[in-house]
Predicted model as a PDB file, atoms N, CA, C, CB and O in Angstrom, pLDDT in the B-factor column:
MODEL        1                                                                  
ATOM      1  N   UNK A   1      15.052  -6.250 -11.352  1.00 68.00           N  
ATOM      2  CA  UNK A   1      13.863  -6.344 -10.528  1.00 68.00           C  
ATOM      3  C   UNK A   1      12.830  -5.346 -11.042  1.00 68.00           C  
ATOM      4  CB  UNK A   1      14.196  -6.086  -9.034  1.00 68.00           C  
ATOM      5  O   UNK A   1      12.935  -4.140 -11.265  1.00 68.00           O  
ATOM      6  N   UNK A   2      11.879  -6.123 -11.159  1.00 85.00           N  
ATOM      7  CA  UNK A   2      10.431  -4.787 -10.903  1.00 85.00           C  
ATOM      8  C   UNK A   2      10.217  -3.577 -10.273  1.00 85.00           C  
ATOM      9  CB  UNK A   2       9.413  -5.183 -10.245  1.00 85.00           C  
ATOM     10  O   UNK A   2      10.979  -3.528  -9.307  1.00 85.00           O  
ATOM     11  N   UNK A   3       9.492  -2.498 -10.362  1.00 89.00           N  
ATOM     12  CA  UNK A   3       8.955  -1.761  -9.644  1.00 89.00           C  
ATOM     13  C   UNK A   3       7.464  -1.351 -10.290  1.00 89.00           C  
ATOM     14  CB  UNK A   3       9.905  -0.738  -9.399  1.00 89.00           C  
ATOM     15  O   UNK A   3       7.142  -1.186 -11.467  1.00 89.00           O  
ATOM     16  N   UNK A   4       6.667  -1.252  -9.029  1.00 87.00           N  
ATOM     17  CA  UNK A   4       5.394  -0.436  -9.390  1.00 87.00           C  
ATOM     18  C   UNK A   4       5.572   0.939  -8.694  1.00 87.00           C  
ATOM     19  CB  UNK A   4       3.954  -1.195  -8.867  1.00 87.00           C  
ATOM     20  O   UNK A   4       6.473   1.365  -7.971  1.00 87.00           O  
ATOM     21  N   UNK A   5       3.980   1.704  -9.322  1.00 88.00           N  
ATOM     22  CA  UNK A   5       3.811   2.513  -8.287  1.00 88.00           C  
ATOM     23  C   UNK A   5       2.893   2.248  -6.969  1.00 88.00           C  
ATOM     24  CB  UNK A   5       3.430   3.540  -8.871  1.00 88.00           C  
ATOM     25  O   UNK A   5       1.984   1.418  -6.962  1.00 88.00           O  
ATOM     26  N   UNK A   6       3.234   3.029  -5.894  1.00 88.00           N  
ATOM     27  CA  UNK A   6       1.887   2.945  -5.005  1.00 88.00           C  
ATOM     28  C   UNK A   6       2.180   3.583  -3.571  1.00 88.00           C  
ATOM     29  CB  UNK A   6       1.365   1.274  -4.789  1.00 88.00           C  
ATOM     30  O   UNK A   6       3.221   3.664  -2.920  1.00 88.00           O  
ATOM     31  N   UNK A   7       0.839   4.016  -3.314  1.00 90.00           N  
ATOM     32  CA  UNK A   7       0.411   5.480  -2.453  1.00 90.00           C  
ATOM     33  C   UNK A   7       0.598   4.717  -0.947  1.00 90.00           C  
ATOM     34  CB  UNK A   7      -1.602   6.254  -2.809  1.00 90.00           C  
ATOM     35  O   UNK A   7      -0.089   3.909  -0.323  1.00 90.00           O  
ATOM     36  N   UNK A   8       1.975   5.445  -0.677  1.00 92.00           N  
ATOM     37  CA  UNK A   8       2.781   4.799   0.741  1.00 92.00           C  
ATOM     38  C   UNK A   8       2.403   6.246   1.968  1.00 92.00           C  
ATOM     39  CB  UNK A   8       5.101   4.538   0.345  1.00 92.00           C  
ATOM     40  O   UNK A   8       2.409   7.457   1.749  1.00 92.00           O  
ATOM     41  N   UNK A   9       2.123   5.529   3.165  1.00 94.00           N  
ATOM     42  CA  UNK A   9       2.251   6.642   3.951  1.00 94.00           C  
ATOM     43  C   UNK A   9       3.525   6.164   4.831  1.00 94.00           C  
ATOM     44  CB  UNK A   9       0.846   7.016   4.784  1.00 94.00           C  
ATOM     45  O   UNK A   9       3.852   4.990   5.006  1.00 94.00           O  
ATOM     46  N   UNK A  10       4.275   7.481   5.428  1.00 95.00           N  
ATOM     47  CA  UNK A  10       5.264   7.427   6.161  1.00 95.00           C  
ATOM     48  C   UNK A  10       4.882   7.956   7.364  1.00 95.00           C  
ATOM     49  CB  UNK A  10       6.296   7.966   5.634  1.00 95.00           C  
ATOM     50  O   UNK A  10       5.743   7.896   8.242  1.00 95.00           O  
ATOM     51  N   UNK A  11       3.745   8.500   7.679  1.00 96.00           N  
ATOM     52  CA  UNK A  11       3.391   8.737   8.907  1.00 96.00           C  
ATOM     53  C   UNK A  11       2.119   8.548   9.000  1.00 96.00           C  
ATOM     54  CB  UNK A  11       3.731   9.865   9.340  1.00 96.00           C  
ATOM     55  O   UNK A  11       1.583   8.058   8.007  1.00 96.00           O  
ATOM     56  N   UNK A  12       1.264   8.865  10.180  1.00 95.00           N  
ATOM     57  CA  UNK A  12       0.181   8.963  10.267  1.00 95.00           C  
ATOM     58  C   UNK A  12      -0.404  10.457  10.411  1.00 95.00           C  
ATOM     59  CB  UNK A  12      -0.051   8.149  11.147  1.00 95.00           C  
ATOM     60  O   UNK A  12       0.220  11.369  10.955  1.00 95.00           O  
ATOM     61  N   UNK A  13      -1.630  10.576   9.874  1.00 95.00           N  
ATOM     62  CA  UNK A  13      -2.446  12.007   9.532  1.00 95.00           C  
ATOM     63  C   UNK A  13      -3.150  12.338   8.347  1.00 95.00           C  
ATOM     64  CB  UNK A  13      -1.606  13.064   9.550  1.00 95.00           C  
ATOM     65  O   UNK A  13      -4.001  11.486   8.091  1.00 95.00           O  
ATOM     66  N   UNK A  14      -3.110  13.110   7.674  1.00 94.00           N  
ATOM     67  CA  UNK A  14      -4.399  13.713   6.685  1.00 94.00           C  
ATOM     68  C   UNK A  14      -4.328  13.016   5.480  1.00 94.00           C  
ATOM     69  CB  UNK A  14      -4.345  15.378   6.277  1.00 94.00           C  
ATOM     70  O   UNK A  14      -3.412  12.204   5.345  1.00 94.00           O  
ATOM     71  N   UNK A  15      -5.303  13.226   4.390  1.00 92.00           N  
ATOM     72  CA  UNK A  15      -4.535  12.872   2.736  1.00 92.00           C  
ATOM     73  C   UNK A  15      -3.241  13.625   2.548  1.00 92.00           C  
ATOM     74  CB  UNK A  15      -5.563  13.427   1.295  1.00 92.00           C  
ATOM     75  O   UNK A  15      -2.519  13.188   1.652  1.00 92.00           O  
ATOM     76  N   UNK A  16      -2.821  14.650   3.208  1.00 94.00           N  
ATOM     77  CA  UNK A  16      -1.471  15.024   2.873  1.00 94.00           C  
ATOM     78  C   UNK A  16      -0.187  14.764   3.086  1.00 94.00           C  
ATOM     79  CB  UNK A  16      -1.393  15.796   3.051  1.00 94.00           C  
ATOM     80  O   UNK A  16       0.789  15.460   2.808  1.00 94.00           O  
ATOM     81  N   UNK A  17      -0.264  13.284   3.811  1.00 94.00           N  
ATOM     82  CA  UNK A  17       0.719  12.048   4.045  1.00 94.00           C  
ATOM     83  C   UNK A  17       0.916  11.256   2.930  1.00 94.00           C  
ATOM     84  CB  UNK A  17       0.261  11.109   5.092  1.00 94.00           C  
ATOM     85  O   UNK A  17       1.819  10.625   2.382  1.00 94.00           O  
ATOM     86  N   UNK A  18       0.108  11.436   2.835  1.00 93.00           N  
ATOM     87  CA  UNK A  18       0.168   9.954   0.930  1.00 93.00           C  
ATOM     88  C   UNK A  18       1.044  10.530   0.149  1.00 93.00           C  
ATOM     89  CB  UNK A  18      -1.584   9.746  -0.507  1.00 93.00           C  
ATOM     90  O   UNK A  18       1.082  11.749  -0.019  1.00 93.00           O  
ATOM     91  N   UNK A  19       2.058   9.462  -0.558  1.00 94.00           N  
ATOM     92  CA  UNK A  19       3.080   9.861  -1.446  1.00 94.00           C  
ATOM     93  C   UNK A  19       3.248   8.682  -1.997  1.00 94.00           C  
ATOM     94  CB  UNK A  19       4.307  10.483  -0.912  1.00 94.00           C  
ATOM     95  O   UNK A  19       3.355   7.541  -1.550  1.00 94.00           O  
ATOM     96  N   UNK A  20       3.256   9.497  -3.823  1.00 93.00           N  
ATOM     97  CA  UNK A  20       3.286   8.399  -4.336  1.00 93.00           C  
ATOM     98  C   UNK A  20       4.691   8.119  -4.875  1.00 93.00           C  
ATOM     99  CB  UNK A  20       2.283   8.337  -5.230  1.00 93.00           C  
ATOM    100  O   UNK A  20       5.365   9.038  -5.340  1.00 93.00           O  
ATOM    101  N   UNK A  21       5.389   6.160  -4.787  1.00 94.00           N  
ATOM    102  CA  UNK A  21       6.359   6.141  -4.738  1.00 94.00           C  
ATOM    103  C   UNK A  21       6.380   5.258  -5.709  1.00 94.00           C  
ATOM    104  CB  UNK A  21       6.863   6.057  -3.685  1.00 94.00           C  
ATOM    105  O   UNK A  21       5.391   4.872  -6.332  1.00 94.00           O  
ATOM    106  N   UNK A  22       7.718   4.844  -5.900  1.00 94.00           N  
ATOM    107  CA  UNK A  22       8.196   3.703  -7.233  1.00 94.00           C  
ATOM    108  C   UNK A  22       8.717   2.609  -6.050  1.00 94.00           C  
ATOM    109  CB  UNK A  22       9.822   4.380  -8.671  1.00 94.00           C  
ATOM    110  O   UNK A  22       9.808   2.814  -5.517  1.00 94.00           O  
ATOM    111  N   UNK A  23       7.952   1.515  -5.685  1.00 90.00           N  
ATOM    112  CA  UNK A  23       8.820   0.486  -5.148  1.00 90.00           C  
ATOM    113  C   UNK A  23       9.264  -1.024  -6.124  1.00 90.00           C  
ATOM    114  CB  UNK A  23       8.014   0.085  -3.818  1.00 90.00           C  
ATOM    115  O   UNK A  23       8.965  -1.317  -7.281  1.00 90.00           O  
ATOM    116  N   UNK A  24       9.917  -1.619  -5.303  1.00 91.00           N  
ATOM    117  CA  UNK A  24      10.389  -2.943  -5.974  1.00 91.00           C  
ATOM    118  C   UNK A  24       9.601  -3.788  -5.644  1.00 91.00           C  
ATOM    119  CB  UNK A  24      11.668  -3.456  -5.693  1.00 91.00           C  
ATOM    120  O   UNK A  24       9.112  -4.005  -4.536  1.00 91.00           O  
ATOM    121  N   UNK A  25       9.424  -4.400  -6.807  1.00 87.00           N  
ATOM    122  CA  UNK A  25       8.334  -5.988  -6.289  1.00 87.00           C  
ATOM    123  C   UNK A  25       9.744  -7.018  -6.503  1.00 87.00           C  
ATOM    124  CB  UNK A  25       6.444  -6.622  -7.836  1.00 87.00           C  
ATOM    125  O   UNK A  25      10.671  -7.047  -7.312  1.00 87.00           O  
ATOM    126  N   UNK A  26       9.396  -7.708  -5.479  1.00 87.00           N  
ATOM    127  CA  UNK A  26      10.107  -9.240  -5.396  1.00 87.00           C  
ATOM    128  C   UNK A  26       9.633 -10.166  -6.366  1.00 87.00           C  
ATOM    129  CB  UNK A  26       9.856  -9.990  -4.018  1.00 87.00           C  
ATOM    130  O   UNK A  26       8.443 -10.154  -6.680  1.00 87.00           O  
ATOM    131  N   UNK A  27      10.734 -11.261  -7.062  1.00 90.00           N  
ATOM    132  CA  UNK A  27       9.477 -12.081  -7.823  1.00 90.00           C  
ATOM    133  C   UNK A  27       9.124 -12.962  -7.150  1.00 90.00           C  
ATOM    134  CB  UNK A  27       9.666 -12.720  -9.095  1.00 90.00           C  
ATOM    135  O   UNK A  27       9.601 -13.290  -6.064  1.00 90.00           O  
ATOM    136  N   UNK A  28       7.638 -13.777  -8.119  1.00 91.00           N  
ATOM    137  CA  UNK A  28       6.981 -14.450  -7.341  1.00 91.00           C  
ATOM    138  C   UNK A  28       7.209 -15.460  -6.641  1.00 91.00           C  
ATOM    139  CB  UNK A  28       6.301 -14.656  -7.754  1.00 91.00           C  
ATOM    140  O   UNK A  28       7.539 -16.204  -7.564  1.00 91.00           O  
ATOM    141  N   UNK A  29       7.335 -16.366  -5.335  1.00 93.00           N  
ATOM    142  CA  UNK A  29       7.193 -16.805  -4.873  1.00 93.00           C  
ATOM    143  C   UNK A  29       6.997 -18.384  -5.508  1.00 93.00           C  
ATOM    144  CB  UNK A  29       6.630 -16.095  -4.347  1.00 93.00           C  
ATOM    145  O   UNK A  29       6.323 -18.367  -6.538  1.00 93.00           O  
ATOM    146  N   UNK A  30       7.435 -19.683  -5.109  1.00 96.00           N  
ATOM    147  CA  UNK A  30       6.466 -20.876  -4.824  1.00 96.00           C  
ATOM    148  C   UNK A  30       4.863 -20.736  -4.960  1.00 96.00           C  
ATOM    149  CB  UNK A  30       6.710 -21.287  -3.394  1.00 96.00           C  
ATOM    150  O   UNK A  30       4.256 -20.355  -3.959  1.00 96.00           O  
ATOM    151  N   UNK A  31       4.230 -20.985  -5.996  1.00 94.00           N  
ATOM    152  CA  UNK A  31       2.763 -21.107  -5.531  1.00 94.00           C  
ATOM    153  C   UNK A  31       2.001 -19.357  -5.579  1.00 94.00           C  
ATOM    154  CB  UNK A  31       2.814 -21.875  -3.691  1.00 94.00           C  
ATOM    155  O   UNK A  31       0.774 -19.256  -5.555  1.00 94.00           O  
ATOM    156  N   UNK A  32       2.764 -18.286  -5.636  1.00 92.00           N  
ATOM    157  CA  UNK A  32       2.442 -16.947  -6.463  1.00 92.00           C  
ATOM    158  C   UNK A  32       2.656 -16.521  -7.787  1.00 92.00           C  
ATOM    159  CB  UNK A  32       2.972 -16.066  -5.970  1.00 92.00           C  
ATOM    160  O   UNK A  32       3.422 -16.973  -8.638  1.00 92.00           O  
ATOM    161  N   UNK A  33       1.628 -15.305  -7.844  1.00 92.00           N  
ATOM    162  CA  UNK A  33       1.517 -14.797  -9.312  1.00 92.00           C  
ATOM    163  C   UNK A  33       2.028 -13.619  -9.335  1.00 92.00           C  
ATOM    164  CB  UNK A  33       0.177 -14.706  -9.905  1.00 92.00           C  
ATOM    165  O   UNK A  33       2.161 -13.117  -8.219  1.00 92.00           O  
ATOM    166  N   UNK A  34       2.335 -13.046 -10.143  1.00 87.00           N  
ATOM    167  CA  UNK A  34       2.495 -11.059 -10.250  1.00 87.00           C  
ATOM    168  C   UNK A  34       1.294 -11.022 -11.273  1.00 87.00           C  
ATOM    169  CB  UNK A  34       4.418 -10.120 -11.153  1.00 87.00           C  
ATOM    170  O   UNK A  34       1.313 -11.617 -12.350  1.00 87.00           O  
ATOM    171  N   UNK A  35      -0.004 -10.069 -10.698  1.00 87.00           N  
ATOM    172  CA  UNK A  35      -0.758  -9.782 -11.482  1.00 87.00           C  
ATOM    173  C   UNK A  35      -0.535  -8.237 -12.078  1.00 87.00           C  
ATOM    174  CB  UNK A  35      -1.913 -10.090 -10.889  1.00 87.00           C  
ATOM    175  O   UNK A  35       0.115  -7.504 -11.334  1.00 87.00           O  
ATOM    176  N   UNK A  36      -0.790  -7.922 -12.765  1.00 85.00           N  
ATOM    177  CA  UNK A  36      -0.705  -6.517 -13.249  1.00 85.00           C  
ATOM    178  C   UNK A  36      -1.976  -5.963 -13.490  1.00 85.00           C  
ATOM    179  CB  UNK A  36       0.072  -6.388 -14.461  1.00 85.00           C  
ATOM    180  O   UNK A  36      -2.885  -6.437 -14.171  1.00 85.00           O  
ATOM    181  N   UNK A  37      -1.923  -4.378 -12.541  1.00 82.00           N  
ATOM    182  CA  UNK A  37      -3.415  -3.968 -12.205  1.00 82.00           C  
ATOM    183  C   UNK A  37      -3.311  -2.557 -13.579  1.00 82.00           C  
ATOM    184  CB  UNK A  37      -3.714  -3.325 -10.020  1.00 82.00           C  
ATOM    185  O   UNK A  37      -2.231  -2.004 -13.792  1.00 82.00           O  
ATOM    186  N   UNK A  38      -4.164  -2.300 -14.102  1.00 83.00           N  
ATOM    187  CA  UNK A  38      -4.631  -0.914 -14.666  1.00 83.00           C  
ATOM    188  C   UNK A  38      -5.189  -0.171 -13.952  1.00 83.00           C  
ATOM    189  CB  UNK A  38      -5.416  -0.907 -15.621  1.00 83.00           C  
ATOM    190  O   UNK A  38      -4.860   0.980 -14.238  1.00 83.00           O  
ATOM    191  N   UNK A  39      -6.016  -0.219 -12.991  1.00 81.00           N  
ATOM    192  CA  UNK A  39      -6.469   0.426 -11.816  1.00 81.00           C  
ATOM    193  C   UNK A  39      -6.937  -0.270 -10.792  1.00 81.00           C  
ATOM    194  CB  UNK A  39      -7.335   1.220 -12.061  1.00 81.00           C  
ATOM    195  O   UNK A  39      -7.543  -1.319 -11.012  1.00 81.00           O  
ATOM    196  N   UNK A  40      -6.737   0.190  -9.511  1.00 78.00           N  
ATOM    197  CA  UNK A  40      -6.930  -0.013  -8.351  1.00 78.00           C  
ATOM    198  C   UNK A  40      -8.045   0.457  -7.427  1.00 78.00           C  
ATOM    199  CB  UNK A  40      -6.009   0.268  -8.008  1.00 78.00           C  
ATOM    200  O   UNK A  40      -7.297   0.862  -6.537  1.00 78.00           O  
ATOM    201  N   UNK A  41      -9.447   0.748  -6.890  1.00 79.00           N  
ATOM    202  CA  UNK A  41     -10.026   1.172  -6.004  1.00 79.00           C  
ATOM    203  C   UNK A  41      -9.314   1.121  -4.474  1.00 79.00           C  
ATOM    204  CB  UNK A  41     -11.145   0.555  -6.168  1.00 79.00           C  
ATOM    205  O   UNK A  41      -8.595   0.200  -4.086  1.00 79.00           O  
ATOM    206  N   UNK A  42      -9.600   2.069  -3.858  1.00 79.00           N  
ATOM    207  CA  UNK A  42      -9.463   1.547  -2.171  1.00 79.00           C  
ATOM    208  C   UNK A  42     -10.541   1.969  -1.991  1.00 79.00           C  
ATOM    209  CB  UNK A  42      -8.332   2.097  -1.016  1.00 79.00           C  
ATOM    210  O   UNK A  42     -11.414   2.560  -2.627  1.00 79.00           O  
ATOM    211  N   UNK A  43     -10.262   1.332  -0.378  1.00 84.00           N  
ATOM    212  CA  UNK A  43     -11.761   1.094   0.534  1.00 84.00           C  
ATOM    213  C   UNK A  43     -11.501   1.948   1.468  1.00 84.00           C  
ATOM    214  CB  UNK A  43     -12.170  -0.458   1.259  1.00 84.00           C  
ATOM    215  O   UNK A  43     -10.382   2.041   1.971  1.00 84.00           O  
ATOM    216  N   UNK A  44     -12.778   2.866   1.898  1.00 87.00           N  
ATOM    217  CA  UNK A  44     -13.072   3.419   3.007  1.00 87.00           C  
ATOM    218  C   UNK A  44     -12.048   2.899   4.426  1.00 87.00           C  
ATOM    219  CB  UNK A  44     -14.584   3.109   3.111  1.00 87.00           C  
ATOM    220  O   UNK A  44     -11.968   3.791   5.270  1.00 87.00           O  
ATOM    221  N   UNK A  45     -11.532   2.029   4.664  1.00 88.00           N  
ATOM    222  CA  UNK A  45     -10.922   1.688   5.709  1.00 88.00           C  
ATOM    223  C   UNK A  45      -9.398   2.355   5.352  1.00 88.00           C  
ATOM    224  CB  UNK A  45     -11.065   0.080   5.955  1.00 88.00           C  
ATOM    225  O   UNK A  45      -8.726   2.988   6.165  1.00 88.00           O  
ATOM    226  N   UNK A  46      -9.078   2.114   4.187  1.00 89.00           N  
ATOM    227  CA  UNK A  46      -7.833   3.364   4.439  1.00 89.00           C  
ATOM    228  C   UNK A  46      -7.407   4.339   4.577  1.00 89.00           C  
ATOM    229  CB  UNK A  46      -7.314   3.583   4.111  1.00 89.00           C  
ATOM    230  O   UNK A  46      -6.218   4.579   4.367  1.00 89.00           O  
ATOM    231  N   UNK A  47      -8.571   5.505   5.118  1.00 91.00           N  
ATOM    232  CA  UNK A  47      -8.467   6.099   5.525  1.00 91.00           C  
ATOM    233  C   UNK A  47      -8.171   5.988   7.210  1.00 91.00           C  
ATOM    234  CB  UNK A  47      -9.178   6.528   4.954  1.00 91.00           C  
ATOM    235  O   UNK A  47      -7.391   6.712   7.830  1.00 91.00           O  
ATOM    236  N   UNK A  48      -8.965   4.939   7.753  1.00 92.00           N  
ATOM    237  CA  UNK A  48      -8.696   4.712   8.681  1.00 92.00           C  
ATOM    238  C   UNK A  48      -7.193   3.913   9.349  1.00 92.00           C  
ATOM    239  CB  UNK A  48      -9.700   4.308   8.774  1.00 92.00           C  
ATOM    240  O   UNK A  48      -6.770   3.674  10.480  1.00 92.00           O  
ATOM    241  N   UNK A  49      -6.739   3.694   8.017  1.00 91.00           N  
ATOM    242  CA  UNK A  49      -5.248   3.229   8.501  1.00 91.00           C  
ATOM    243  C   UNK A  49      -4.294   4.209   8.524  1.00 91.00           C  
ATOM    244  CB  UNK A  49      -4.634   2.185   7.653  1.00 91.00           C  
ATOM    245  O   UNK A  49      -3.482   4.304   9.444  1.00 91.00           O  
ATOM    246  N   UNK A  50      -4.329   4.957   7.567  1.00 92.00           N  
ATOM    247  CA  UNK A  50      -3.935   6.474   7.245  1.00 92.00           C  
ATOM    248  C   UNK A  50      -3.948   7.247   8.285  1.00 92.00           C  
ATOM    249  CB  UNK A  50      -4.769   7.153   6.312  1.00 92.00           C  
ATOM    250  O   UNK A  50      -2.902   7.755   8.689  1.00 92.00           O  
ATOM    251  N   UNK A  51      -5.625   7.546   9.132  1.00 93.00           N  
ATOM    252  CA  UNK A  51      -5.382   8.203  10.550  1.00 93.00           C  
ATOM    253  C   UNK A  51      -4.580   7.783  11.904  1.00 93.00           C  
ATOM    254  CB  UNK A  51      -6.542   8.332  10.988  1.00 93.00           C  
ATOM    255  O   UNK A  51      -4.076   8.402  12.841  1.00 93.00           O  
ATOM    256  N   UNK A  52      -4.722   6.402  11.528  1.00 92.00           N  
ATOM    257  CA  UNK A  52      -4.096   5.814  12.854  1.00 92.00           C  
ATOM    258  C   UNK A  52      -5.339   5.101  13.327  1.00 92.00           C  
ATOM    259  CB  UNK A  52      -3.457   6.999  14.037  1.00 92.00           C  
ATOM    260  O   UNK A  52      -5.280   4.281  14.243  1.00 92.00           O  
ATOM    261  N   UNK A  53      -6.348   5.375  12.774  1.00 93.00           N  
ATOM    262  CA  UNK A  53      -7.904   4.811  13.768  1.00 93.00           C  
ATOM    263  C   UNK A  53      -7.732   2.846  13.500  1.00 93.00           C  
ATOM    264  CB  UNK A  53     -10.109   5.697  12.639  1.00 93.00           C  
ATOM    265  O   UNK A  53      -8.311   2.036  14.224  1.00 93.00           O  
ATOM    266  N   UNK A  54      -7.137   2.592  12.729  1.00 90.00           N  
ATOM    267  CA  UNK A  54      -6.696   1.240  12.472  1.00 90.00           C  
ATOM    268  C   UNK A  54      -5.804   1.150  12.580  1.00 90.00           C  
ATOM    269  CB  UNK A  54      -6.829   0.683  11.588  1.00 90.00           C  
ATOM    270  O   UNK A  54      -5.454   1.682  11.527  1.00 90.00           O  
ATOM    271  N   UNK A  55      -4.378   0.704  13.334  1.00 88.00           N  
ATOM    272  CA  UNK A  55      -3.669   0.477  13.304  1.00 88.00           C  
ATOM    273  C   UNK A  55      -3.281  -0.307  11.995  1.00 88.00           C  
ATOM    274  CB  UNK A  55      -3.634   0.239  14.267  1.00 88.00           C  
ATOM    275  O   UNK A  55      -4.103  -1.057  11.469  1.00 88.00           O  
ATOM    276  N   UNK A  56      -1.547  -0.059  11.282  1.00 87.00           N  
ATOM    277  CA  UNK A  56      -1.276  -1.020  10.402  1.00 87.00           C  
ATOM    278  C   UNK A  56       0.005  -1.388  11.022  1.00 87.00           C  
ATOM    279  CB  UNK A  56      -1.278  -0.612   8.908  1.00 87.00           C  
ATOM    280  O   UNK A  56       0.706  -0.573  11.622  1.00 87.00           O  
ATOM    281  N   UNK A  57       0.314  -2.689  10.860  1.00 88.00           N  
ATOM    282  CA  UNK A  57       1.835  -3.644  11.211  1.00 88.00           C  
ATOM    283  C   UNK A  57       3.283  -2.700  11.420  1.00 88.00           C  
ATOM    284  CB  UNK A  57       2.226  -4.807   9.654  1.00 88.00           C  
ATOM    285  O   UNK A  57       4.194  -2.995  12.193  1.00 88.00           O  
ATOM    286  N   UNK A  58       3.241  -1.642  10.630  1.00 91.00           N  
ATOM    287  CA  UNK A  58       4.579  -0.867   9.888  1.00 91.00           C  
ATOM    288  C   UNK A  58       4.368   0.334   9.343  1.00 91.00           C  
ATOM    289  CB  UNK A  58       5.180  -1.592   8.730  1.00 91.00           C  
ATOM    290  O   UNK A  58       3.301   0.586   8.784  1.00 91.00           O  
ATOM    291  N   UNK A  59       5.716   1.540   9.473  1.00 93.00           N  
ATOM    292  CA  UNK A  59       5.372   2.208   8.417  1.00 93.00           C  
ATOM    293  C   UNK A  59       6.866   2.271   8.245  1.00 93.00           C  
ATOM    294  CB  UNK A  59       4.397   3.506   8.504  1.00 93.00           C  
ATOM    295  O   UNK A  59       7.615   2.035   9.193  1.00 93.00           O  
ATOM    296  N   UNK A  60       7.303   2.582   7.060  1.00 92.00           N  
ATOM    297  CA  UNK A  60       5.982   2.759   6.360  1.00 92.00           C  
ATOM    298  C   UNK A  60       4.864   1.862   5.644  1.00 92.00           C  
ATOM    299  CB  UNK A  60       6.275   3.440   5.543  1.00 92.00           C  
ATOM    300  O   UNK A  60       5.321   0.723   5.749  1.00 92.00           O  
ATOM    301  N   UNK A  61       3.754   1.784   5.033  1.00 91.00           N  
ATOM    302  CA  UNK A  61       2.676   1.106   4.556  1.00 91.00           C  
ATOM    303  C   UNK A  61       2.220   1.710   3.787  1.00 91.00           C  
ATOM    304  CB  UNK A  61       1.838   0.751   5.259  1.00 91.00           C  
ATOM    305  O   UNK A  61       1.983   2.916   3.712  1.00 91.00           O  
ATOM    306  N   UNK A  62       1.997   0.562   2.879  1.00 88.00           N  
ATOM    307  CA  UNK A  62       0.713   0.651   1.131  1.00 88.00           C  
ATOM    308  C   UNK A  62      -0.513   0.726   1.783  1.00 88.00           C  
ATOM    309  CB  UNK A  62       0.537  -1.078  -0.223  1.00 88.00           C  
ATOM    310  O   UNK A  62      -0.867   0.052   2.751  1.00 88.00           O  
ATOM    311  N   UNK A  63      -1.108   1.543   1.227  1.00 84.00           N  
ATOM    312  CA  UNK A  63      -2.522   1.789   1.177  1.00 84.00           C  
ATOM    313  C   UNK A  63      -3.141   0.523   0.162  1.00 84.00           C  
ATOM    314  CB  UNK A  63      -2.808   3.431   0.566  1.00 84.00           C  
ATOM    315  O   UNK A  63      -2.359  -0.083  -0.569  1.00 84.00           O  
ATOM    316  N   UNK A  64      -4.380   0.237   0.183  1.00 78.00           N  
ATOM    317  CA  UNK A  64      -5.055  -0.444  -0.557  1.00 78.00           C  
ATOM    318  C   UNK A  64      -4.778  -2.092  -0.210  1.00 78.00           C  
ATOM    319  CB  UNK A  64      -4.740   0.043  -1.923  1.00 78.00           C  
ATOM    320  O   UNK A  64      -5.512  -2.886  -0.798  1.00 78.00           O  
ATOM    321  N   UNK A  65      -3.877  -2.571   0.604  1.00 65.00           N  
ATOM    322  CA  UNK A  65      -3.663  -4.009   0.678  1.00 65.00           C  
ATOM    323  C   UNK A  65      -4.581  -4.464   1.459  1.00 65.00           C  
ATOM    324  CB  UNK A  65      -2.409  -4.443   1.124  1.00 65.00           C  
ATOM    325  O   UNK A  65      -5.393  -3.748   2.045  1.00 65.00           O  
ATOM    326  N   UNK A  66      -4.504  -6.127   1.554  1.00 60.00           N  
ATOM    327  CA  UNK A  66      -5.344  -6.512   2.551  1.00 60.00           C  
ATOM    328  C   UNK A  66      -4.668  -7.085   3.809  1.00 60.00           C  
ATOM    329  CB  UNK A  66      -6.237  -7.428   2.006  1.00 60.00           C  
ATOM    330  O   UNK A  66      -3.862  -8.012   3.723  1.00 60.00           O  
ATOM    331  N   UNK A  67      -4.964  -6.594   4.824  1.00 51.00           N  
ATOM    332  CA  UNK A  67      -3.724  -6.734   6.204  1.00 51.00           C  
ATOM    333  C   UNK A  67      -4.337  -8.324   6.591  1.00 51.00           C  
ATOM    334  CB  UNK A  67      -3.935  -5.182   7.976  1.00 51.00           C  
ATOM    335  O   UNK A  67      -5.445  -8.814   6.375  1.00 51.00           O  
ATOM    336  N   UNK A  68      -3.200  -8.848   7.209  1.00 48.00           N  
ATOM    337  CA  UNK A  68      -4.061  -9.948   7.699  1.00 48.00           C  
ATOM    338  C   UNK A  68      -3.570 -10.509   9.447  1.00 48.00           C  
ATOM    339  CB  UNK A  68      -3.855 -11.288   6.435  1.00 48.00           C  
ATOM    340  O   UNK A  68      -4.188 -11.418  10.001  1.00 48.00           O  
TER     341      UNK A  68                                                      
ENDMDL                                                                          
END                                                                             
């Protein structure tokens, strides 16, 4: 199996929650791709998932996804 990296929080609170981890990617799916990123931006709103001011589904949780 795969792994990437990527900036997981296990709790909620400051940038000093973020940790960066090695997880497993599943392969793709029916009808999915595995793209492979060189870099990533996030958006201003993850911080707000990070504080708690947005709730996210789980933690722990990836920063940078799109919740739906």
């Amino acid at each position: 199996m795969n792994t990437t990296r990527a900036i997981r929080i296990h709790e909620l609170g400051g940038p000093e929650v973020l940790r960066r981890e090695e997880v497993a990617l599943p392969k793709p799916g029916p009808g999915e791709v595995l793209v492979r990123h060189e870099a990533v931006g996030l958006n201003f709103i993850d911080t707000y998932h990070r504080s708690g001011l947005y709730p996210v589904p789980s933690l722990p949780a990836v920063i940078g996804i799109r919740l739906l």
